[in-house]
C-alpha positions in Angstrom: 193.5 186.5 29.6 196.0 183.7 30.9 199.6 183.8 31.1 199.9 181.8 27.8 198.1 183.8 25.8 200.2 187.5 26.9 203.4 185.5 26.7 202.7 183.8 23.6 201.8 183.3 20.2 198.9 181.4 21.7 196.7 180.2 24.4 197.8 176.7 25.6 194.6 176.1 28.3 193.3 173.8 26.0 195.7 171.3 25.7 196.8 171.3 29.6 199.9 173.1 30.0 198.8 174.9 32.8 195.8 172.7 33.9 196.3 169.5 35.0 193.2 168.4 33.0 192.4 170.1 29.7 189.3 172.0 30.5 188.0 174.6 28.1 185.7 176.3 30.6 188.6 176.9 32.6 190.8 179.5 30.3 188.8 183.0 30.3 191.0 184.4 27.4 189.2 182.9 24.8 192.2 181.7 22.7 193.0 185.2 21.5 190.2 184.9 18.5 188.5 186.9 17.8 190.5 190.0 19.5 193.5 189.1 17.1 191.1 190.0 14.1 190.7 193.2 15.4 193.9 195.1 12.5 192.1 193.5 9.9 188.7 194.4 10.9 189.4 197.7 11.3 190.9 198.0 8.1 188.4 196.7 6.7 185.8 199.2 8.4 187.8 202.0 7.6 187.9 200.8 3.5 184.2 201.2 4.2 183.9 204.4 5.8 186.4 207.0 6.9 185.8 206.8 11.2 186.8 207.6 14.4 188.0 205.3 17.4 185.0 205.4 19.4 182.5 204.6 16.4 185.0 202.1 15.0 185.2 200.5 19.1 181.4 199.8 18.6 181.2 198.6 15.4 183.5 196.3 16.5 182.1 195.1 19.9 178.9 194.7 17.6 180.4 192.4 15.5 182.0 190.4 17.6 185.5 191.1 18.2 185.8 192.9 20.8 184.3 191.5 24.4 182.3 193.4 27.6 185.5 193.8 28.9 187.1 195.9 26.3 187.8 199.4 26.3 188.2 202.0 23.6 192.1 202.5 23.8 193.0 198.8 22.0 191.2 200.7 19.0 193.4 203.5 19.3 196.8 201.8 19.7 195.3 199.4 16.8 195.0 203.0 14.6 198.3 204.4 16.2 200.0 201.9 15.1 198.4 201.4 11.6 199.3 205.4 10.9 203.1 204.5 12.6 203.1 202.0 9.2 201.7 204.4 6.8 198.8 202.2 6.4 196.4 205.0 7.6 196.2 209.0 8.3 193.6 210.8 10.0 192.2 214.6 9.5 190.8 216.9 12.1 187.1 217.3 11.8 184.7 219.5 13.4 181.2 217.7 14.0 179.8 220.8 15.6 179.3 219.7 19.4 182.3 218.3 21.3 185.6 218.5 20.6 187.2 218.0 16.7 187.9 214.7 16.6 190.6 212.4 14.8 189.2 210.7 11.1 191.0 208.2 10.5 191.1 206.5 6.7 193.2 204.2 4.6 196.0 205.2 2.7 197.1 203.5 -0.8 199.8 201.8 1.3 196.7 200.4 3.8 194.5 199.3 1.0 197.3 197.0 -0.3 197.7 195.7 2.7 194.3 195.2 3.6 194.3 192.8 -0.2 196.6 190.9 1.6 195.0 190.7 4.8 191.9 189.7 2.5 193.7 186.7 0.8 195.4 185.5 4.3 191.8 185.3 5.8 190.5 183.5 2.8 193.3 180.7 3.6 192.3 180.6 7.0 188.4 180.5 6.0 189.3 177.3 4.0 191.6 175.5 6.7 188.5 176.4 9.3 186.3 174.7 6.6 188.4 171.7 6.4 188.6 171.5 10.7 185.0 171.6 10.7 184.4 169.3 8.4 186.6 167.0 9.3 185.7 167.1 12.9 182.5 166.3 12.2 183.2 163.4 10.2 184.9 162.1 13.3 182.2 162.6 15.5 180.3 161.0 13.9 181.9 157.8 13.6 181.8 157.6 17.2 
């Protein structure tokens, strides 16, 4: 990840504030998308399904948002912090080999904020249409 992007609201490799020729291939932190997604996404997983970290840490590197270099303990600061704001809880549960593990699941509080999550990303899905669209447009006029 480059300085930018931990300092920052954003990454600014791409438009050459710490190269001296803007050079995609040359930023590794991937313009913090899609690790920013990852409150939202588990949210939303754990709307679906009551989970735990590690199973919610690979259904999330499956999808997308989480890269090779990831390791379980963003999931668990992510849930940390989401029971810290009410938003979740988690019960002890026994699966009969290893040790009891942490569930962690929504509360009321958490639902309502994933709605609003829901309607923020539904914004964004229609300004990423827009980009696109108007991108290509552009390209190919040239």
């Amino acid at each position: 990840m480059c300085q930018d992007e931990r300092e920052s609201d954003g990454c600014r490799c791409h438009v050459g504030q710490h190269h001296e020729v803007p050079d995609p291939s040359a930023c590794q932190c991937g313009g913090g998308f899609p690790r920013r997604f990852i409150v939202p996404a588990v949210m939303l997983l754990l709307a679906q399904e009551p989970s735990h970290g590690y199973s919610l840490f690979g259904k999330l590197s499956e999808i997308g948002v989480l890269g090779e270099d990831e390791t379980p303990t963003l999931v668990y600061r992510v849930l940390n912090r989401l029971e810290g704001d009410g938003l979740a809880c988690h019960e002890h549960q026994d699966e009969g080999q290893g040790p009891t593990r942490k569930v962690y699941s929504l509360t009321e509080q958490g639902l309502k904020a994933l709605e609003y999550w829901s309607s923020r990303l539904e914004q964004m899905s229609n300004l990423f249409a827009w980009f696109g669209t108007t991108y290509s447009s552009i390209k190919k006029g040239r």
